[in-house]
N, C-alpha and C positions, 0 to 999 in steps of 0.2 A: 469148638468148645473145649478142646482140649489143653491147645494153645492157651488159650484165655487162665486155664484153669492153673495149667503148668507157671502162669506167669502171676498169679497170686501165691502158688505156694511158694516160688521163689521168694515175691514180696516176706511172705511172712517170716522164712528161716532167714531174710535180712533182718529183719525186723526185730528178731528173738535173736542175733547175735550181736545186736547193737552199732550196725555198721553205719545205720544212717549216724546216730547219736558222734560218731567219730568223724564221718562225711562231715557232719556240723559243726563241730570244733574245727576242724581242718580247712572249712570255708571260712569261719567268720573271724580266724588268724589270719587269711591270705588277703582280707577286705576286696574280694570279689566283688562285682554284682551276683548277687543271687539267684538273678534272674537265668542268669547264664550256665548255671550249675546242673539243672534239672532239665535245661535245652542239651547242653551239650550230653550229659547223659543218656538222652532217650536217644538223640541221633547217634549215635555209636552202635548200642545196642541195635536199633534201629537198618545202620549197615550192614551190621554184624551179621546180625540172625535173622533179619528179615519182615518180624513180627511187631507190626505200629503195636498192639495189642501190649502183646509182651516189654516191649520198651515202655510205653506210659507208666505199668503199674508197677515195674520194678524202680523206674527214673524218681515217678510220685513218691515210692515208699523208704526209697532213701533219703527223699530231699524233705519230705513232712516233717524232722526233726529241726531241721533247719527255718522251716517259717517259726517251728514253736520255740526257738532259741531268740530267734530275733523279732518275735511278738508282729511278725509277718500274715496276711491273710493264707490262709492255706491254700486259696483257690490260685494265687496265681502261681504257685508249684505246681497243681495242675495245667492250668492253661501254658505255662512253659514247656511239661513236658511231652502236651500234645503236638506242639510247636516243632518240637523236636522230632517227634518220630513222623514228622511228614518230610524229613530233611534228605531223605534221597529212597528210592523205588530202584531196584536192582534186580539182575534173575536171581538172585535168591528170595524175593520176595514173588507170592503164589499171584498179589496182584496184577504186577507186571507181565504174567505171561498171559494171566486174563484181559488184560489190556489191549496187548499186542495181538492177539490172537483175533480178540473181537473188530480191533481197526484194520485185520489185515495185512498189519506191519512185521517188518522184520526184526530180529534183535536190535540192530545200529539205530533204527529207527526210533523204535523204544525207549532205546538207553538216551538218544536224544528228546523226544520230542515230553515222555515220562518224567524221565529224570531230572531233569533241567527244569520243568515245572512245578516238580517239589521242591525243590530248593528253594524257589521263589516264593512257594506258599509256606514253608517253615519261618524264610525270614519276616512274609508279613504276617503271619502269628507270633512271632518272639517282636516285632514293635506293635502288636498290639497288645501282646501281653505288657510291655512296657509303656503304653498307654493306659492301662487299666492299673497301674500298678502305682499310678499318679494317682489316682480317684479312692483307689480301696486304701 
C-alpha cells in the first residue's frame, strides 16, 4: 500500500512541475512512436526499483500529456506502460523471490526461467498495445 502510494505522489509532484508537458514536446520533436515512450519508461523504472506498481503510474503520468498533445486515446499510454513494467523481474523486485522461493528454485534459476518470461510478456503487450492502437 505504501509503494502504490509513494508512487502516486511521485505522479503528482511530476505532474505539478510540468515534466510530462516537457516529456511531450520533447517526443513529438524527435517523431518517435509514442508508443514506445511510456514502454520504455515503466521498464527502466521497472529495473530500476523493482516496483511494476510504481513504474505504470509514474510511466502513465508523464506520458498523459503526450496522448493529449497528439489528440491520442489516453488508454493506450496506459496499456504501453503496463507493457513495460512487465519487461524484466530481478532480485530487486519482492516478486521474484516469492517466485523462486515457492518453485523451489534457486537465484540463476529464477533470473532464467522469470526473467526471460517477462521479457517476452512485455513485448507481446507493446504489439498488442500496437494492435489496439490501429483500432482506437
Amino acid at each position: 500500500m505504501f509503494i502504490t502510494a509513494a508512487g502516486g505522489a511521485l505522479g503528482a509532484v511530476l505532474k505539478q512541475s510540468h515534466a510530462g508537458a516537457s516529456l511531450a514536446n520533447l517526443v513529438i520533436n524527435t517523431g518517435l512512436p509514442f508508443i514506445l515512450i511510456p514502454f520504455v519508461i515503466s521498464g527502466l523504472l521497472k529495473i530500476v526499483q523493482g516496483s511494476g506498481t510504481v513504474a505504470v503510474v509514474t510511466a502513465a503520468t508523464l506520458c498523459a500529456p503526450i496522448a493529449s498533445k497528439l489528440g491520442l486515446n489516453p488508454i493506450l499510454i496506459f496499456l504501453a506502460s503496463g507493457a513495460g513494467a512487465r519487461s524484466c523481474c530481478h532480485v530487486n523486485d519482492s516478486f521474484f523471490w516469492v517466485y523462486t522461493n515457492c518453485m523451489g528454485f534457486d537465484m540463476k534459476t529464477g533470473l532464467r526461467t522469470l526473467s526471460i518470461s517477462n521479457v517476452a510478456m512485455a513485448l507481446g503487450g507493446l504489439f498488442a498495445t500496437y494492435i489496439a492502437s490501429l483500432v482506437l
